[in-house]
Steps between C-alpha positions, in 0.01 A plus 500: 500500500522298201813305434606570120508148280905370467460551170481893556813502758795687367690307739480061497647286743807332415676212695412504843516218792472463891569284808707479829863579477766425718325180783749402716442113569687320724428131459646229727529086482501345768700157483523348854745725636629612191328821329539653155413869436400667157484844519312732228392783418239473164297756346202410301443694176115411344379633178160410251156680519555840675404778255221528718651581820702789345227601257215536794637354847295190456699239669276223371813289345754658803679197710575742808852510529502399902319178336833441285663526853315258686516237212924547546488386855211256455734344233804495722287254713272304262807475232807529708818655319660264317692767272471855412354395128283199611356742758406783226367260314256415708369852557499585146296181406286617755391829435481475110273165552315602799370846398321505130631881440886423602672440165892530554640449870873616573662377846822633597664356769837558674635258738734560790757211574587393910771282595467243790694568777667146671449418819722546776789195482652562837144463658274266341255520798465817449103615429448559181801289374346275255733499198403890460160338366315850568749787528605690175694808401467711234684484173652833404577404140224528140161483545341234290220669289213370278193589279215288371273623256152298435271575223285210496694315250848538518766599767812678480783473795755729541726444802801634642651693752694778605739672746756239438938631542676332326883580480806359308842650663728428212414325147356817364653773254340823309723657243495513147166762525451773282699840618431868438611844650269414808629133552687535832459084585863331553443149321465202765682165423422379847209602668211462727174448338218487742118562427175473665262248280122543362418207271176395399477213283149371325421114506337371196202332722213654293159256585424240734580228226818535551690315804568782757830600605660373818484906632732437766763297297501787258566758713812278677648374164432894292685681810776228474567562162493840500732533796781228340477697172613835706760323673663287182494818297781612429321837407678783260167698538195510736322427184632174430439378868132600461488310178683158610247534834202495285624228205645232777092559634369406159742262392446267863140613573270360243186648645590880448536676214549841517752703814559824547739643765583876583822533691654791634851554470582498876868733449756464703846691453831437568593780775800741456737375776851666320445826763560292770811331348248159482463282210199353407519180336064459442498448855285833594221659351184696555150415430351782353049415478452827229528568233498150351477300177235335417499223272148286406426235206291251391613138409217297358483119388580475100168575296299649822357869518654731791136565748674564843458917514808709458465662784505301774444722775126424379536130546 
């Protein structure tokens, strides 16, 4: 059977790309008694040369996916995790310099935080008591997140993370909105505004000329920020939280230039106590998880284009 020429397809490929998603690496330090753990789970993304393989099968320029694998965990060793970033930068170097039909390389990589757990005071003789140096629990708060995309030339970094409640019990109000014949919301001049954060924010580390970012630092000194700027707001709108989150980011953090955070509005209401002859002075309320607001924005450096996606469910 004779394969028609591409030029005589009705249909063309488009974008396309491949790799390994979702390795689980578990890397651990040992320091003396003391261990560190970095915990990952990075999916590899390659794209280039591969009309072929979806034109005719040939898998002439194809880097078998269990081979994008195998490099993750032989880089867990060779490399060692020193960050999230540093770490996908290494793969993507790798695959867009080591393989001639690899042109863009994306590595996404989510990291799981642990906690050391002390040692025993009461019993120091105890086996396994050595300041805690190799038991750990883990963190039930954000997960850190990260992408690195390679092209050969230039990089772009977009890191973040998500899962993060945050909640303010007082210094919050909503009234003042816009009403119509289907606006049943009381007005709220005290009230508790609690959300669950996913931020991303893009460093402006483009090419290897440029000194690289201490990834670690970063991360510490971004979530600090964002977290005091929640807490010192004293917020008349989810809105303007989300906005004074992202501008105390750019204004401290001279390595990123573009954020973007999508909060949900994590409602709680004031319950109805009068039946019961109870008053209820914004001591009680109930959570409610759906439906919820959903507020998301960009905030970008002064004179810098907006490139993190809109949707970040894709990021």
């Amino acid at each position: 059977m004779t394969t028609p020429s591409r030029s005589a397809r009705p249909a063309v490929l488009a974008q396309n790309q491949y790799g390994k998603a979702e390795n689980r690496v578990v890397r651990i330090t040992r320091d003396g008694a003391t261990h560190h753990i970095k915990d990952l789970n990075v999916s590899v993304a390659l794209s280039g040369d591969m009309e072929e393989v979806h034109y005719s099968g040939s898998n002439a320029n194809v880097l078998p996916t269990d081979t994008t694998k195998n490099t993750v965990y032989a880089f867990a060793k060779e490399y060692g995790i020193e960050s999230a970033e540093q770490f996908g930068i290494h793969l993507a170097r790798h695959f867009v310099t080591s393989q001639e039909p690899i042109r863009t390389a994306r590595i996404r990589i989510e990291e799981y935080s642990w906690e050391r757990i002390g040692a025993p005071e009461a019993d120091p003789s105890s086996a396994g008591a050595q300041e805690g140096g190799h038991s750990f629990a883990r963190k039930g708060q954000e997960t850190r997140v990260t992408q690195i995309t390679y092209d050969g030339s230039s990089w772009e970094v977009v890191s973040g993370l998500k899962d993060l409640v945050v909640l303010n019990s007082t210094n919050s109000e909503f009234w003042g909105y816009v009403k119509d014949k289907y606006t049943t919301l009381k007005e709220a001049y005290d009230r508790i505004l609690a959300t669950e954060v996913s931020g991303r924010w893009r460093f402006n580390w483009t090419d290897d000329e440029q000194p690289m970012p201490d990834w670690e630092e970063s991360y510490a000194q971004v979530r600090g920020h964002m977290l005091q700027a929640f807490a010192q707001t004293y917020s008349l709108s989810l809105q303007q939280t989300l906005y004074q989150m992202g501008a105390r980011i750019i204004e401290n953090r001279d390595e990123i230039d573009e954020v973007r955070f999508s909060l949900p509005n994590k409602h709680h209401f004031l319950v109805d106590l009068e039946p019961f002859g109870l008053k209820n002075d914004n001591e009680v309320y109930f959570a409610a998880d759906r439906p919820y607001g959903l507020i998301e924005a960009t905030i970008l450096r002064d004179g810098c284009e907006a490139l993190i996606p809109v949707d970040l469910s894709n990021l």
